[in-house]
C-alpha positions as CSV (number, residue, x, y, z in Angstrom):
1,X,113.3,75.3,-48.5
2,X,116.5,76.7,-50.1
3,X,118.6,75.8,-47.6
4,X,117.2,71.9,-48.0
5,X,117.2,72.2,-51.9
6,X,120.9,73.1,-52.5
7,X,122.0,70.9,-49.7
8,X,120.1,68.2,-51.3
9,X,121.7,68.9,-54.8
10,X,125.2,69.6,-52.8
11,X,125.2,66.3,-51.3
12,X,123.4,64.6,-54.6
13,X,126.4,66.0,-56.7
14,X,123.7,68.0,-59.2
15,X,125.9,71.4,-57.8
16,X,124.3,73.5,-61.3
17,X,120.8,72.6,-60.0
18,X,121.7,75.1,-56.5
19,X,119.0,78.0,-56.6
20,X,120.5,81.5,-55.9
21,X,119.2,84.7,-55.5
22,X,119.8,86.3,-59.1
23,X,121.7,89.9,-57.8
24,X,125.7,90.5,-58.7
25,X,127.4,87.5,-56.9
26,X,125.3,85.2,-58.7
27,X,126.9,86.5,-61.9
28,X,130.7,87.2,-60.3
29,X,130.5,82.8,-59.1
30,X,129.5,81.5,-62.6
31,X,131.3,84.4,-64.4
32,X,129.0,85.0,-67.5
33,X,130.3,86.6,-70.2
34,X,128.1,88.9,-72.4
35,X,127.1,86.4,-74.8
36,X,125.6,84.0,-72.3
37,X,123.4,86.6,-70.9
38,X,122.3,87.6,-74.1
39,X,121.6,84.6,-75.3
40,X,119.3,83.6,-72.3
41,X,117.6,87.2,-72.0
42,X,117.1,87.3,-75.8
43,X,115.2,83.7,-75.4
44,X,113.0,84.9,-72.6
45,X,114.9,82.8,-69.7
46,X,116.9,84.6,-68.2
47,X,115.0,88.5,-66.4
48,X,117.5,90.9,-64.2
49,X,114.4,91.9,-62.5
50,X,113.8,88.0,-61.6
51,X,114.5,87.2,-57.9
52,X,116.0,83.7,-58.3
53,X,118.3,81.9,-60.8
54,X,120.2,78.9,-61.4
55,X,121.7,77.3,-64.6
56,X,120.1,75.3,-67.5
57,X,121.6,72.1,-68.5
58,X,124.6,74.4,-70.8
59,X,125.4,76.6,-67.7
60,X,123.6,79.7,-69.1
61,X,121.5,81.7,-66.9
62,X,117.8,81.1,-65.9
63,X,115.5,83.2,-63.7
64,X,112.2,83.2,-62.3
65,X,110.2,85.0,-59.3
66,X,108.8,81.4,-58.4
67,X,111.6,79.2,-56.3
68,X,109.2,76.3,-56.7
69,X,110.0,77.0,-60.7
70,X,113.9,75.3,-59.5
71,X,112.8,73.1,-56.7
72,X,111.5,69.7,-57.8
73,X,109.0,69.6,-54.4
74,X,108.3,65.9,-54.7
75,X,112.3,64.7,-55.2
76,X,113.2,66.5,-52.3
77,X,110.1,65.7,-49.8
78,X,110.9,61.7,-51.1
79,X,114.4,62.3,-50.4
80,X,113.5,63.8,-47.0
81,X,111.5,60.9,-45.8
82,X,114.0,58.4,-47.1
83,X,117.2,60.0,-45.1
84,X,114.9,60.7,-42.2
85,X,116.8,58.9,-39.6
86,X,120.0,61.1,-41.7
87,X,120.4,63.6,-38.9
88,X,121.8,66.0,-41.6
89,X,117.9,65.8,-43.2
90,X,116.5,65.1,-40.0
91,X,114.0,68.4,-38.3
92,X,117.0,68.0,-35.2
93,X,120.0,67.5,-37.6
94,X,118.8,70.6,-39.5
95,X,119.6,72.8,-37.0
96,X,122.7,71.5,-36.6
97,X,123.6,71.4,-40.0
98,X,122.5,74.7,-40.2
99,X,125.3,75.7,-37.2
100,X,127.8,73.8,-38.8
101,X,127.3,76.1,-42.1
102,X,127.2,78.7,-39.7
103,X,130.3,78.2,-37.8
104,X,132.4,77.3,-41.1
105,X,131.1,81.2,-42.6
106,X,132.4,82.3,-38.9
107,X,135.7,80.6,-39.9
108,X,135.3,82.1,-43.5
109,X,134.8,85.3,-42.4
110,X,137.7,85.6,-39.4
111,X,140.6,84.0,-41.9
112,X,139.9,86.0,-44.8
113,X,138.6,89.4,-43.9
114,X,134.8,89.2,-45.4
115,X,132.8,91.2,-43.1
116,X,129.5,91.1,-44.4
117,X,128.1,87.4,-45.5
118,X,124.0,86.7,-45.4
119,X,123.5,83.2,-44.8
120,X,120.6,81.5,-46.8
């Protein structure tokens, strides 16, 4: 369901709405400063311990142990039976969506010397 909720905020232009798993290259892509994380921890939004984060509307940090806590569920099931005959949201244009992303970490990886890259 990750992989359908940030392509669906990817392709819908809502990039701060991507879910991510809240560990170090969360914080080293959006580049928080002290003060941001602060800020969110001392309002009770933002947990180390939580396994998934995104932004709030002001780019600070928000976490959670729930992914359906980022997902809106009912946006992204309407929006997958609207682009059903999409093949890029389609159960067979999945895959192949999915071996694009892979191919183009392949590519990633081979130009610029990352060895070690999970896909989501």
């Amino acid at each position: 369901m990750l992989d359908l909720w940030n392509a669906f905020c990817e392709d819908d232009n809502c990039f701060d709405d991507r879910v991510w798993f809240n560990d170090q290259e969360y914080f080293d892509m959006h580049e928080f400063n002290v003060r941001h994380v602060s800020n969110a921890v001392k309002n009770n939004r933002y947990n180390f311990d939580h396994k998934w984060a995104t932004l709030d509307g002001y780019a600070n940090p928000i976490s959670s142990n729930e992914l359906l806590d980022f997902i809106d569920y009912d946006l992204l099931m309407t929006s997958l039976k609207r682009d059903a005959k999409d093949t890029k949201y389609s159960i067979e244009g999945l895959e192949k969506y999915r071996h694009n992303v892979e191919a183009r970490t392949q590519t990633i990886r081979s130009t610029s010397g990352i060895k070690n890259v999970d896909i989501i």
